[in-house]
C-alpha positions, -999 to +999 in steps of 0.1 A: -453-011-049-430-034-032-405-020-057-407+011-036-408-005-001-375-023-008-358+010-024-376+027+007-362+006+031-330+003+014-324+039+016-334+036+050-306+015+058-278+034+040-293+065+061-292+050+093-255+050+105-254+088+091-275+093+118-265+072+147-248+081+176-206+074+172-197+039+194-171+043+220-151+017+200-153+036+166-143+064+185-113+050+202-100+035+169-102+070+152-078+077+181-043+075+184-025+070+218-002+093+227+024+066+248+043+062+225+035+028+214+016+034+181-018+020+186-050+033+188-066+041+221-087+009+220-061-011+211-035+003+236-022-026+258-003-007+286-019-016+318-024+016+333-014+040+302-007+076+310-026+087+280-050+056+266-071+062+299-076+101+301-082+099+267-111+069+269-125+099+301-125+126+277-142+104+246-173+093+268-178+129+284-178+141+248-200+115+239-225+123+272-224+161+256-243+143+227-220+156+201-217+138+165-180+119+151-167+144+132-177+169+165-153+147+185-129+143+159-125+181+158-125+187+191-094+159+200-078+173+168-078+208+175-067+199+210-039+176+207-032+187+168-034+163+139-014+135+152-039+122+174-060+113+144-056+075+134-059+083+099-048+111+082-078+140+072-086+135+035-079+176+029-047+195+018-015+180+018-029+148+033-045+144+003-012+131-008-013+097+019-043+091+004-038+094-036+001+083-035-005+047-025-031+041-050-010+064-080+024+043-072+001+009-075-012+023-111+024+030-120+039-002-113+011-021-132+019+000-161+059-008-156+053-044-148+027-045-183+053-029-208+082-046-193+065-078-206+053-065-235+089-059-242+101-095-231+075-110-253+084-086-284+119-102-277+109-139-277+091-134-310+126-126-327+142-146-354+172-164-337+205-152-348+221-167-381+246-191-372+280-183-386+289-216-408+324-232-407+354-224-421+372-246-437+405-237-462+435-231-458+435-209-431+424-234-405+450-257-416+478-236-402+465-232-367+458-271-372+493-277-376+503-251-350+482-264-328+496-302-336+533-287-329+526-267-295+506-301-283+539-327-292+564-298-272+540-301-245+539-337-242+577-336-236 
């Protein structure tokens, strides 16, 4: 029984913010500001911003029309287009922003793993046979050449 009331209540929980009314905040950081500066509307710190405060206006009368997120979400985007969004819409070619980051991460960590899979193959190898020294009568030529060109350069 209390099994079910804490899977109950759980559920519950998880439920809840589905069903809650958006914050201002959480709207005005879904919310680009169109300054210029690159910030959402809530984080916009122009003192007097052309477009931070008509924006914040327009969010609460949406808000006082009782509509949902993704209501006022639509509404800003089909308004002011998709740039106003803070984060891209997870549909279409957007998809990409989304996927890319995560695909270039899984590629590198495959580079980065056989890269040093190959160093290590590498390390294992037998060092290279030394070549042994030659001695005869060869040597003994450049050895006296080399005696010769030493005494004219002492000169």
């Amino acid at each position: 029984m209390r099994f079910l009331l804490a899977v109950l209540a759980l559920l519950l929980v998880v439920a809840a913010p589905a069903s809650a009314a958006p914050s201002f905040q959480e709207l005005e950081e879904a919310l680009t500001c169109q300054c210029g500066c690159g910030l959402t509307v809530h984080a916009c710190n122009h003192l007097q911003c052309p477009s931070a405060i008509p924006l914040r206006h327009e969010i609460r009368a949406q808000m006082a029309l009782g509509k949902s997120k993704d209501q006022i979400l639509a509404y800003f985007s089909g308004k002011y287009g998709e740039k106003i969004l803070s984060s891209p819409t997870a549909s279409g070619f957007n998809l990409t922003a989304w996927v890319m980051p995560f695909f270039m991460l899984a590629v590198g960590t495959i580079f980065v793993i056989f890269t040093l899979l190959r160093w290590r193959r590498r390390g294992h190898a037998p060092p290279p046979a030394r070549p042994q020294s030659v001695e005869g009568p060869s040597t003994a030529n450049y050895e006296r050449q080399l005696d010769r060109e030493l005494e004219d350069f002492d000169r």
